[in-house]
Phi, psi and omega in degrees: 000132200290178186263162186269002172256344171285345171270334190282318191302310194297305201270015170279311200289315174332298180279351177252326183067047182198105168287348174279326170297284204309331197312282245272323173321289212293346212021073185219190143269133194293328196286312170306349182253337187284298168346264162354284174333286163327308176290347172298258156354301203278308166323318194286309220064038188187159172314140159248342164222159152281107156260134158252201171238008149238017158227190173201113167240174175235151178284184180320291197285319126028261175324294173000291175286316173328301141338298174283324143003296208263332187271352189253306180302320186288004193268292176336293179282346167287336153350296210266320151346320166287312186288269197323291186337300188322315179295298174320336175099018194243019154182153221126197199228168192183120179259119173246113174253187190194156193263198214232007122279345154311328201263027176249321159244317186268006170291284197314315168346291169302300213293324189280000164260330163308313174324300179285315161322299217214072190260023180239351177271122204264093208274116165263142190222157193233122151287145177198143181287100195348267249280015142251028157298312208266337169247006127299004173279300166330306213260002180066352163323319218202138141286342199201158177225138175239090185215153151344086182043056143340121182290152174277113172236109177339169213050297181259158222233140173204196222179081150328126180210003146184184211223123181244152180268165180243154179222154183282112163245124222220166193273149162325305170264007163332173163323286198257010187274010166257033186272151159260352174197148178236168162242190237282295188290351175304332205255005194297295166326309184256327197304140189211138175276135187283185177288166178270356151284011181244343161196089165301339156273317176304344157300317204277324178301284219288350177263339158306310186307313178316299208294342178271336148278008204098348195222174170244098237252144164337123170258150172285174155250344192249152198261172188280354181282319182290343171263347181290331180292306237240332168088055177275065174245157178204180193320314187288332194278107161282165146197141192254138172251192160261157203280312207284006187281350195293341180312325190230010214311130178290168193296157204066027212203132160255169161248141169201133206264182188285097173295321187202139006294150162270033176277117182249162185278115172311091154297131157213153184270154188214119168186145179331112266243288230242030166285129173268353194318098171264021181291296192318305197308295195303345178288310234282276165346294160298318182291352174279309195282009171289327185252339193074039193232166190210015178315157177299139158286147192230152151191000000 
């Protein structure tokens, strides 16, 4: 199989139909390029130019090779092209899973500011529950995770990249649903907790705040995405969110936000510490300068 600088040498000579031009193309000396050629030629088993000592045309088998030539280098070179981007992060796939309040604003964000950044970069996304994040992150199954006071896990690294206020969402016809702002204990008689097996330190923060308020707050059985789904509310039924669900509220149902405590939700990305993907860094990079938020990463 001929070599790709012995192909790059052929379509010099190709194209000038001159060894002295193609040398200077090549910026080389011309007796090492009639060489090459020869060595060309001997690989193949057949002539590739007509020489003379006032032309140089190609033969047949020539045109031929020219063609296939020129189509290989250039194959050759999108290769490698392909390869820096790759390196660069500016193309390839990012694997995402994302909890399920993501997806009303800060999913979508990222994904349409990667788009414009980075549109050769292909984004997959899982909707998932925290508390299977962290071993689909281990398992290489995800590069990255996007959730809600995420749990703290060995291995992996994480990164605040915005900050939400929280809000109530509540049946319409509740009581207090034409309020515009409450604070935390009005809601102490109704308010219910998704289960704490399903993300436990973000559970575990929304039952600090109650308890800094005064109350003791309920656990549910149903998590709030399965009553958000299903559209399970009824008068008594409460629940605290991120702020960006107001974006979609199922039929029946107000937001009405938290004036005090003024303790906000932590978003954050999440991925495997010794992940080399350099697509992750840079998605990690955009999504801080997306919110404007720069805190350290820990891990």
């Amino acid at each position: 199989m001929p070599e790709l600088r012995h192909l790059r040498y052929f379509v010099a000579v190709a194209e000038e139909l001159n060894f002295s031009r193609a040398a200077r193309r090549l910026r080389m000396a011309q007796p090492p390029l009639s060489v090459a050629i020869r060595q060309l030629e001997q690989e193949i088993g057949t002539s590739l130019f007509h020489r003379t000592s006032h032309e140089v045309r190609l033969t047949e088998a020539g045109a031929v090779l020219l063609e296939g030539a020129r189509r290989t280098l250039a194959e050759a070179e999108g290769a490698v092209t392909a390869a820096q981007r790759a390196g660069a992060g500016q193309l390839g796939v990012l694997r995402l899973g994302y909890n399920w309040s993501a997806r009303f604003e800060t999913l979508p964000t990222l994904g349409k500011a990667l788009r414009r950044s980075r549109p050769d970069v292909e984004l997959l996304t899982e909707e998932m529950r925290t508390h299977l994040m962290p071993r689909a992150l281990r398992s290489g199954a995800i590069d990255a995770a996007l959730a809600v006071f995420p749990d703290i896990v060995s291995e992996l690294s994480y990164r605040v990249i915005r900050r939400e206020r929280i809000v109530a969402v509540l049946s319409s016809s509740h009581p207090l649903a034409g309020s515009d702002e409450l604070p935390l204990e009005a809601l102490s008689d109704d308010l219910v907790l998704f289960p704490r097996s399903l993300a436990p330190r973000l559970h575990d923060f929304y039952a600090g705040l109650c308890r800094r308020a005064g109350f003791e707050p309920k656990d549910a059985h149903e998590s709030s995405r399965s009553r958000w789904t299903i559209g399970a509310w009824n008068t008594s039924t409460v629940v605290i969110l991120p702020e960006s669900v107001m974006k979609d509220l199922p039929d029946g149902t107000v937001a009405v936000r938290i004036s005090r405590p003024l303790d906000q939700l932590d978003n954050e990305l999440v991925w495997r510490t010794d992940n080399p993907n350099p697509i992750l860094a840079a998605f990690v990079e955009l999504a801080v300068g997306v919110y404007q938020a720069r805190p350290a990463a820990r891990s």
